[in-house]
N, C-alpha and C positions, 0 to 999 in steps of 0.2 A: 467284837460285839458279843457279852455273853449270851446263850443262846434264850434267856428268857424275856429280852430284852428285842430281840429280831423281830422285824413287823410284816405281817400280813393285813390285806382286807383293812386298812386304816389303822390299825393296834396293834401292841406288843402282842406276843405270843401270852406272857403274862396276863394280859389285862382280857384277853379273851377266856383262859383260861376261870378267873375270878368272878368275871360278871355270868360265867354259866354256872360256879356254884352258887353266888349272893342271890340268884335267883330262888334258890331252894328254900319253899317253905319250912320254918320254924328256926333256920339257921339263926344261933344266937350271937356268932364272930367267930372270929378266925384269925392265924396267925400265917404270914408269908414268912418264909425261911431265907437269907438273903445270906450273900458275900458278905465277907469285914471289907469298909471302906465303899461299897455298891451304892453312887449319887444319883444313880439313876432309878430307885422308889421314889425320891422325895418329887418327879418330876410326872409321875401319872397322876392321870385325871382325879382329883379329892373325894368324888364318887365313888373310883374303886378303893380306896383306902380308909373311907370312912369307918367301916365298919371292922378294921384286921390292924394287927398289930406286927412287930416284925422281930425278928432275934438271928442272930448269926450263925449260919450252920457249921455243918462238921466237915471231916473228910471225905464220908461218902454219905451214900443217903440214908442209909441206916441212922447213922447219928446225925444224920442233919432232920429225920423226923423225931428223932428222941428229941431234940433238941426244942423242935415245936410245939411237941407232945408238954414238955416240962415248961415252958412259956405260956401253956395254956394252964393258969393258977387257981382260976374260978370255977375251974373245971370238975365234976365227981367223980369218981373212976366208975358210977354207971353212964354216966354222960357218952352217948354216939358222938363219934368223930369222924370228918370225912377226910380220909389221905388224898390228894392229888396231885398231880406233875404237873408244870407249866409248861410241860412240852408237849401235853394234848390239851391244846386249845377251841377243838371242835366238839366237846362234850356234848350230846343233844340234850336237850331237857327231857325227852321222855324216859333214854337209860337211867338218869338221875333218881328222876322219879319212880322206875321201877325199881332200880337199887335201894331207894329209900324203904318203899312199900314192901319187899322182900325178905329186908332185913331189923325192923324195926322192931319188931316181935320176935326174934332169932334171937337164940340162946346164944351164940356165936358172933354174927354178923358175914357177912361175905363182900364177893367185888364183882366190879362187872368183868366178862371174860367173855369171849368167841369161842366155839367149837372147831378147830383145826380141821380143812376142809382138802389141803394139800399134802402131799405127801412127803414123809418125813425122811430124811436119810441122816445118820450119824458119821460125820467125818473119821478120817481116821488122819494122822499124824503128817501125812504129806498130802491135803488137800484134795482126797480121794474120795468117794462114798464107799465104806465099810461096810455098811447094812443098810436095809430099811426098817424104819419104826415103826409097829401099826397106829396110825391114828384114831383108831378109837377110844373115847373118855378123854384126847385128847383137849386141850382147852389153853389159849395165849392169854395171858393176865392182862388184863387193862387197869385204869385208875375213874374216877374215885373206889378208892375201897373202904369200907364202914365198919368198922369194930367201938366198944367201949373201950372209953378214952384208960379206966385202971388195967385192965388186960392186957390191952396193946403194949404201953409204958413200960408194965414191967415183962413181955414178952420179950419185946427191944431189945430191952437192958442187959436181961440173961443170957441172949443170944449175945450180943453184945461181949459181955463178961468172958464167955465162953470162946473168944473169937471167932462169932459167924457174923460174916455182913451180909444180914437177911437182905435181899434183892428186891425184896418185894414188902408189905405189913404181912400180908396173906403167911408168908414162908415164917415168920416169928410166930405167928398163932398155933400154926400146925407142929410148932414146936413143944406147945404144949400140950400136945394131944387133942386137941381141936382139931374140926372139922369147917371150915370157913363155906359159906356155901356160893355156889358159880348163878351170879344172875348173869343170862347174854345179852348183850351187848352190841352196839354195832359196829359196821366196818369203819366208817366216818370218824369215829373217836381215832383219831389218826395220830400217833407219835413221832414229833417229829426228830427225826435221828441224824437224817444223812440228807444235805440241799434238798433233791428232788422232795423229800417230805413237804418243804414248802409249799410247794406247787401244790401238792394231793390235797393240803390241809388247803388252800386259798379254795380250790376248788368245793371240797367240802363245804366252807362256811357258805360258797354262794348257793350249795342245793339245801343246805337249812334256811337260808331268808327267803329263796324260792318255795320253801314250804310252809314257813308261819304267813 
């Protein structure tokens, strides 16, 4: 089962993910980035699809958002864009909102990200702790992230061109000597990576409905 497709709390990871940004005021569509051959879009609920369009990604994510990026036609290159993963499907709506509100007026745009609270160690080559890292200014990237859609495109591209597989939108920006700016974020925006994620994320979504 691809992983965006997995279900928790009644829904795909997918369809949680969607119905927490379709919520976002002012949002005008959006594009899902999908497998060649993937029959499993044409099977969610016609609410979450009303509004987003789909195109076939790439290798990795880098070109699988370029690929989104260039699918969105209607689009100006000042037009804000939201990056997301369908593998944090616990988005809250208040982070949204304050990512929205943060970065809307930003010369830049930025994304939501935490403050690194633990302490860091750098492996070394046989699975040892080499050092410790200070964590301060540290910060782990989260999704959505918000950039204008002509900036990002061709940040992409160049990185791209250059063979970088930006990891992130954030890491193509700062390629151009931007400065992307860190709104926080919360724990709950949980990535699911590895089984046990499931659990954290089910959990998650029942302390968001326990809270609206």
């Amino acid at each position: 089962m691809p992983k965006p497709y997995l279900r928790i709390a009644g829904r795909s990871l997918l369809e949680h993910a969607m119905r927490a940004l379709l919520r976002c005021p002012g949002l005008a569509g959006g594009v899902v980035v999908i497998t060649e051959g993937d029959r499993r879009w044409a099977r969610l609920p016609a609410s979450v699809r009303r509004r987003v369009m789909t195109t076939t990604g790439g290798a990795t994510r880098a070109r699988s958002v370029q690929r989104g990026l260039e699918a969105l036609i209607a689009a100006l290159p000042t037009d804000w864009v939201l990056v997301h993963d369908a593998a944090r499907p616990c988005l809250p709506s208040g982070d949204l909102a304050a990512l929205v509100t943060a970065c809307r007026r930003d010369e830049v745009g930025g994304l939501l990200a935490l403050p690194i609270s633990e302490t860091v160690k750098l492996a070394d080559g046989e699975g040892r702790s080499g050092r410790s890292i200070p964590r301060d200014g540290l910060w782990r990237a989260q999704t959505p992230q918000m950039f204008r859609h002509g900036p990002l495109l061709r940040a992409l591209s160049m990185a791209l061109e250059e063979g970088i597989e930006a990891t992130d939108e954030a890491v193509a920006i700062e390629r151009l000597g931007l400065r992307p700016k860190l709104v926080e974020g919360s724990p709950l925006n949980i990535k699911v990576t590895r089984p046990a994620d499931l659990v954290l994320a089910s959990a998650a979504l029942r302390i968001a409905r326990e809270r609206s």
